[in-house]
N, C-alpha and C positions, 0 to 999 in steps of 0.2 A: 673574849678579848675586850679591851675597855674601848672606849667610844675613840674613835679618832686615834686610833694606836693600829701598830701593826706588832705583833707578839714575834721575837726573838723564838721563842719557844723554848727557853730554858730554865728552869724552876729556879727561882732567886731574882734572876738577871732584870726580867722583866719590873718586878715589884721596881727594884733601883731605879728603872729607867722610867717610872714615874707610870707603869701599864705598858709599856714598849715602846716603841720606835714611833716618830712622828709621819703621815704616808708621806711618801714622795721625798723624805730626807735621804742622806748618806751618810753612812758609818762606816768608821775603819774599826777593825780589831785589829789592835798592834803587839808583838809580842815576840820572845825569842824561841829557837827552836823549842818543840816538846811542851809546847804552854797548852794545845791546843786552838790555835787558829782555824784551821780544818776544818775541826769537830765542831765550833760554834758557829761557824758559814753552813756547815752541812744541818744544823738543827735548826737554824733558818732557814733552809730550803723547806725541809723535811713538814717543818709549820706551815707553810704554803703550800705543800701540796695534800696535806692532810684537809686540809681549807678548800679546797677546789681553786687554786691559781696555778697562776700558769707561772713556770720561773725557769730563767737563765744561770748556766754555771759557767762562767768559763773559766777554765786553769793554766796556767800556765808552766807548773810543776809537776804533779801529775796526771798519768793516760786516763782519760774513759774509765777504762776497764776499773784501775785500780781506785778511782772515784767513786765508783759505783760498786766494788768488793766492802769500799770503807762501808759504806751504807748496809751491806746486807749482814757486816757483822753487828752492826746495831740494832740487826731483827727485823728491819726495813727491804722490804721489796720495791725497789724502782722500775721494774720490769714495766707494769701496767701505764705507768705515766711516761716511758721513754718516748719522748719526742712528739708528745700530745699535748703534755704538761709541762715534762723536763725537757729542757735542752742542754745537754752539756756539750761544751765544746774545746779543746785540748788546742792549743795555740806553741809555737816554738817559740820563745822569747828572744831564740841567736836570731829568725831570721827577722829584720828587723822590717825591712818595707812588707811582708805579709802581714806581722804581728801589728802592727802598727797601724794598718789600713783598716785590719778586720776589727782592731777595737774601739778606731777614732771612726770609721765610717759605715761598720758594715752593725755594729751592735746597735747604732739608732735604730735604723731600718726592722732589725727582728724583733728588736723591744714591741714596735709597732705590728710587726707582723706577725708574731705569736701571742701580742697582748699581756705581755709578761708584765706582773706585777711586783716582782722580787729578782733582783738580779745578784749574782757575787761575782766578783772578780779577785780572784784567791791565784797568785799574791798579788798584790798594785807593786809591790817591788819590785819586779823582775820588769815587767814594762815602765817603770819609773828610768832602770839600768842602758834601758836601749838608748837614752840619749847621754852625748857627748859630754855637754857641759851644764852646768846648772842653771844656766840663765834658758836654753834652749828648754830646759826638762819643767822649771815653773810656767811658760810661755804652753805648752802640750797640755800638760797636765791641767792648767786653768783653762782651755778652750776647752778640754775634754768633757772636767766635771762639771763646768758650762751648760755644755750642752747637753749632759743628762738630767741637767736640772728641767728640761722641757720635757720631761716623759713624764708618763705618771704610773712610776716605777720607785720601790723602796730599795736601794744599793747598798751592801754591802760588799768593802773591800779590806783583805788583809793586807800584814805589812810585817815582814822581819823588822827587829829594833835594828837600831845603829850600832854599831859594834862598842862604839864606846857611850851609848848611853839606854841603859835599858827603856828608858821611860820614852824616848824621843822612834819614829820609825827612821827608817834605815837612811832616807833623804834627805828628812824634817820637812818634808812637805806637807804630805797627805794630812795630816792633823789638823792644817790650818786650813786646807780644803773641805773638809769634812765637816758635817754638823752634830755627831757624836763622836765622841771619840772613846774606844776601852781598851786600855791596856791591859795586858796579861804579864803577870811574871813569878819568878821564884822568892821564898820567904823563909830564910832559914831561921832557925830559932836560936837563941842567943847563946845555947850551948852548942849550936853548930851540928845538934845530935839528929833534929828535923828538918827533912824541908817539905813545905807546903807550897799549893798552887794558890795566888791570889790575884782578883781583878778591883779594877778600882773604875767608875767611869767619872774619865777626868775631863769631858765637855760635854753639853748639850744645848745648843741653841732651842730658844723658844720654848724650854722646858723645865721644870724643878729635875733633879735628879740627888740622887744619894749621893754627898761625895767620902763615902768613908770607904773605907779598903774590907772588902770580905775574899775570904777562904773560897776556894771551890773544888769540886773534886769531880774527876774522868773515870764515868762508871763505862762498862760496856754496850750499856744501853740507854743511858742519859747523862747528862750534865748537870750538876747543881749545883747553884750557888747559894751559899749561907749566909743570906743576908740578914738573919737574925745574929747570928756569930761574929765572935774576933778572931783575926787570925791565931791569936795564940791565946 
């Protein structure tokens, strides 16, 4: 891992991101369904715990179980680090004063108390959704990341796009929250005969970053990005 970087873990990604992620920052991967959102938070985890850190998942979309099946099709045993290392925790995003307490008051408190180094919160959409009106959901949302900014903790949160804009997440919040920000999206090819997966990281405070758009492809057991390639 390079000096003062925290490693994504994903062949390609990392190079782009100048060596990784900066510690103690936050990044959203943003992106529409089947991009892989998921799979790049779970190879961030996965890079942490192969490290000896301690890291936080919590979902709000899918169970435990099936968080942790994802993992073991990837060849990945979680078993050993279950709740030593891993903490995953499965949140209902209907119920809104549980979902809402446990992630504005109870996630400071474990950060500190498992010492967790890497956290995800896969999707921030759905807890974005619990509030009414937009002016209520920037006001949460900004005390929230706030106050994760006093842990010393690397975050990682996903994000469905907007419906009508793929490059934007689903709020247009989180991006301007965030001190990375990577979109994920589809790239068809101009005869319409290809489609390809590409990312592009379109911020990074306090850092150089690649801003050119590469290719990348969802093996079963790794992710990589071709950051030597064009998408087409």
């Amino acid at each position: 891992m390079s000096k003062n970087r925290v490693n994504v873990g994903i062949i390609g990604l990392d190079d782009m991101l100048g060596g990784g992620l900066l510690p103690g920052s936050i990044s959203a991967i943003i992106g529409t369904y089947g991009t892989g959102k998921t799979t790049f938070s779970l190879e961030f985890v996965w890079d942490g715990l192969k490290k000896g850190e301690h890291v936080i998942y919590i979902s709000l979309e899918e169970r435990e179980d099936r968080i942790l099946g994802y993992m073991r099709q990837k060849g990945w045993d979680p078993v050993p680090y279950l709740n030593t290392a891993l903490f995953v925790i499965k949140l209902d995003p209907t119920d809104f004063n549980l979902a809402n307490n446990r992630i504005k008051n109870e996630l400071p408190n474990l950060i500190n108390e498992v010492k967790a180094s890497r956290v995800v919160i896969d999707p921030i959409s759905l807890f974005e959704d619990l509030f009414e009106n937009d002016a209520d959901r920037r006001r949460e949302m900004f005390r929230f990341v706030e106050g994760l900014r006093d842990k010393d903790c690397t975050i990682m949160m996903t994000s469905e796009t907007a419906p009508e804009n793929i490059f934007a997440s689903r709020h247009s919040l989180i991006e301007y929250l965030a001190d990375t920000v990577i979109v994920l999206r589809y790239v068809r090819s101009g005869d319409l005969t290809d489609v390809h997966l590409a990312l592009e990281v379109v911020k990074m405070r306090m850092s150089a970053h690649s801003r050119e758009i590469k290719p990348y492809e969802i093996e079963q057991d790794q992710v990589t990005v071709y950051s030597e390639a064009n998408v087409f």
